[in-house]
N, C-alpha and C positions, 0 to 999 in steps of 0.2 A: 627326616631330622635336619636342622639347619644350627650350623655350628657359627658361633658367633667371639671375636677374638677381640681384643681391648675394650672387654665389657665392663672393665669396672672407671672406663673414663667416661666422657658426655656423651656423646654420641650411640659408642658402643651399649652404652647401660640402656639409655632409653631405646634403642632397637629391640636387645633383646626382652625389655619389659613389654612392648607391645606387641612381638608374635606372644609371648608367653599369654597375654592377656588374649588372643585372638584365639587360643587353642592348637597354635605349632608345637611343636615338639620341635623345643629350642635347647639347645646347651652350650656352655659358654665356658670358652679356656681362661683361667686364671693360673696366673702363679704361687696364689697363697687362697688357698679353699675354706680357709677358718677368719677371713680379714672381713669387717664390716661391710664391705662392701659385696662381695661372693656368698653372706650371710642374705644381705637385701635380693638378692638375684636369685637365689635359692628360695626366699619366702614370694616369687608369682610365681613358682614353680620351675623354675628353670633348671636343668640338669646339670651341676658343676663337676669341671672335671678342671686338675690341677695337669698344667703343661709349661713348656717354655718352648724359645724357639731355639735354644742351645740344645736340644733336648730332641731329637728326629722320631725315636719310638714312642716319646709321650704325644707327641703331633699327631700322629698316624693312630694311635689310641683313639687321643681323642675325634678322630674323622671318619673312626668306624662307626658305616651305616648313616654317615651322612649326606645328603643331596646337594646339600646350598650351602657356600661359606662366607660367611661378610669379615672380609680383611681390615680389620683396623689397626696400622702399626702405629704403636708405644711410642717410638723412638726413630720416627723420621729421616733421621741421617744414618739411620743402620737400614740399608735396603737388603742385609740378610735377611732380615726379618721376615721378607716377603718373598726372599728365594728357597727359606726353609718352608713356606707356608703351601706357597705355590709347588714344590716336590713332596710334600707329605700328601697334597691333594690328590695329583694324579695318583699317587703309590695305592692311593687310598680308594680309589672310585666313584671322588666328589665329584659333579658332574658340572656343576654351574661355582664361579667366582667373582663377588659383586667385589672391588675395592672401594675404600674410602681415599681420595686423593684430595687435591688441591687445585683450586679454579686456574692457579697459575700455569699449571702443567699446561695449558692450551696457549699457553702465550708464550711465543716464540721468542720475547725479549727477554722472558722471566728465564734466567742462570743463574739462580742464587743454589746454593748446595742444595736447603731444604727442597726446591721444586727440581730440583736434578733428579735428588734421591726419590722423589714420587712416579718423577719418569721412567726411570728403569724401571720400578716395580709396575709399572702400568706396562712396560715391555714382559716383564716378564708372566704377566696375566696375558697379554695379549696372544704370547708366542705358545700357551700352555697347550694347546691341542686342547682344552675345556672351552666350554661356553663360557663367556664374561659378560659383564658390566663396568662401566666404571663411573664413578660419582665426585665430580668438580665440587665443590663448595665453596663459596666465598667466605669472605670471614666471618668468626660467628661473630653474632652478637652478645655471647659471653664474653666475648674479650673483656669487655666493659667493667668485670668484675676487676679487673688489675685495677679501677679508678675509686673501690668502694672504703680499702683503705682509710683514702685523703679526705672522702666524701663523710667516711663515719666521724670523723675528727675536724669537720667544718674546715679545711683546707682544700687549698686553691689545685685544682685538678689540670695539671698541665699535661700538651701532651703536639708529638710532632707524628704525622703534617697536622693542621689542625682545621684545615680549608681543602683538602684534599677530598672530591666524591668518592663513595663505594656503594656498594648493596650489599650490608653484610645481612646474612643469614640466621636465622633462630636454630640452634641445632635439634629441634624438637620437629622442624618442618624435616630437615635432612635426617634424621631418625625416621620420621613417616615414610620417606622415599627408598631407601635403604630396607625396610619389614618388608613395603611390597616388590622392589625388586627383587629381594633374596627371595622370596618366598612364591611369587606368582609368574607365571611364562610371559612371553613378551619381550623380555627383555635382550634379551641375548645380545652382542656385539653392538650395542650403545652406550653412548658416552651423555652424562645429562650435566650439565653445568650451572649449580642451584644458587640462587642468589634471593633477597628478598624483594619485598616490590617495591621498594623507592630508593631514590638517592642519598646519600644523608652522609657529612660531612662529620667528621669528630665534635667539634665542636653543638653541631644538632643533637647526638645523640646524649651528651652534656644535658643539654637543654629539656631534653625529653626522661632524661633520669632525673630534674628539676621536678621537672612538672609532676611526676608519679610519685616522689617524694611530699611534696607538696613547699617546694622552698626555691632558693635558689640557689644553685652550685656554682661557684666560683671558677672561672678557667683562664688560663692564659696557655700561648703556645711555647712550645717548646724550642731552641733550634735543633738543626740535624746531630750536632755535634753534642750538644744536652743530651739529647734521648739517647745517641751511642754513648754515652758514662752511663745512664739510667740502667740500659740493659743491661751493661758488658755487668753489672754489677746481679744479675739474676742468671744469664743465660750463657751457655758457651760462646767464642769468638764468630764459628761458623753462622750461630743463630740469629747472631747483632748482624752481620753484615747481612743477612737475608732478611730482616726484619727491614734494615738499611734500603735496600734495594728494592723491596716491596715498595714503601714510601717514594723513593724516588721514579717508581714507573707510578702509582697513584697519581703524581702530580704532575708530572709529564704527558699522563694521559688525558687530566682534563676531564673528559666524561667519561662514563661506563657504563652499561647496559643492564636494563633489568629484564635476568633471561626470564623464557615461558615454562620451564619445565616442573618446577613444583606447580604451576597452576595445571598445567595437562595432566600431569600426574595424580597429581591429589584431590582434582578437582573444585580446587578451592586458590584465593589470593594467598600469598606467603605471606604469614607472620608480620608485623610491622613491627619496629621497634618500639614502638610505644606501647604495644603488648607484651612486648617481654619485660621491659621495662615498668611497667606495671605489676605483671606476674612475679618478679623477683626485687621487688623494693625492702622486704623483708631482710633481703644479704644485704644490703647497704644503710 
């Protein structure tokens, strides 16, 4: 059995849709077992069971007779999250823990809260006396949806850094990576740092949500000081300044690498943006 935890977000959902589809015996903690979303998880079959992390005996419930857990915290800047997850495991007799982290976590510059709170909990995988994994991601390429708003209302899509390289990622590539490291040996005490396979700037990937639309999107940049009112207006203070400081190591760094690991993995090129971007022009 392979237990699977913030399934009803991106990532965690599409994981557990495709062991379920594969013929795993998959189940998946939520906190609300009757919500659309734990209904959709329930019909590829997936075995719902109702937990929290406040909650120690519903954890250990849920991890009965399970082998493989794929850690995906809700709520980032609560790294209980991942110390209740990690004690319910051993308690439990899980034997393998894959997490989902953040590519920053390898960069020694990156001390913004969010990639702090990723680290501990990568400590505390690390330190569990279980076999682990752990899974870097760059950013998705869902981000993009915060721009479909402005895009559905024929407004001018701003946005900071705007020149800034990345390789963000399709979260459907890091869902593929995530089934088979949960689910197949191999892995044990590796770290994969998933990224897509080209460079591409904010403003590119504008361009290429143009092109899939079939129009042209409108953009201008943002400054730093813009985008911190933007957020602070959606997200708590900690998040702006880590948002903040993402941006200012993006641009600082200049270039950044398109790692190998989805391609060794999966055996296949990562996702490009212009495939997601195609695939998802319906939401915008």
């Amino acid at each position: 059995m392979i237990l699977v935890t913030g399934a009803t977000g991106t990532v965690g959902g599409a994981t557990a849709r495709r062991l379920a589809a594969t013929g795993e015996r998959v189940r998946v903690l939520v906190r609300d077992p009757d919500g659309a979303a734990a209904n959709c998880l329930a019909a590829t079959g997936a075995e719902i069971r109702q937990g929290d992390h406040g909650d120690p005996p519903s954890l250990r419930s849920a991890m009965r007779d399970v082998r493989s857990l794929l850690m995906v915290n809700p709520d980032p800047l609560r790294p209980a999250h991942d110390e209740a997850l990690v004690a319910a495991a051993r308690q439990s007799g899980v034997t393998h823990l894959v997490k989902l982290s953040v590519g920053g976590a390898g960069d020694p510059l990156a001390r913004d809260a969010v990639t702090r709170a990723h680290r501990l909990g990568e400590e505390l995988v690390r330190s569990s006396g279980l076999s682990w994994t752990l899974l870097r991601p760059r950013a998705f390429m869902s981000n993009a949806l915060q721009w479909r708003r402005a895009i559905r209302r024929g407004e001018v899509v701003r946005v900071w850094p705007p020149d800034a390289p990345a390789t963000p990622v399709d979260p459907r590539d890091v869902a593929a990576v995530a089934a088979l490291v949960v689910s197949a040996p191999g892995h044990a005490g590796r770290t994969y740092v998933l990224t897509g396979s080209e460079l591409l700037t904010a403003r590119d990937q504008v361009r290429s949500l143009g092109d899939a639309l079939g129009t042209v999107v409108s953009f201008a940049p943002l400054t730093r000081a813009q985008a911190a009112r933007a957020w602070a207006e959606r997200h708590p203070k900690a998040v702006v300044t880590a948002l903040l400081e993402r941006g200012d190591r993006q641009i600082a760094r200049g270039t950044c690498r398109v790692g190998p690991a989805v391609h060794r993995l999966l055996g296949r090129e990562s996702n490009t943006f212009s495939r997601w971007a195609r695939d998802h022009a319906h939401l915008f």
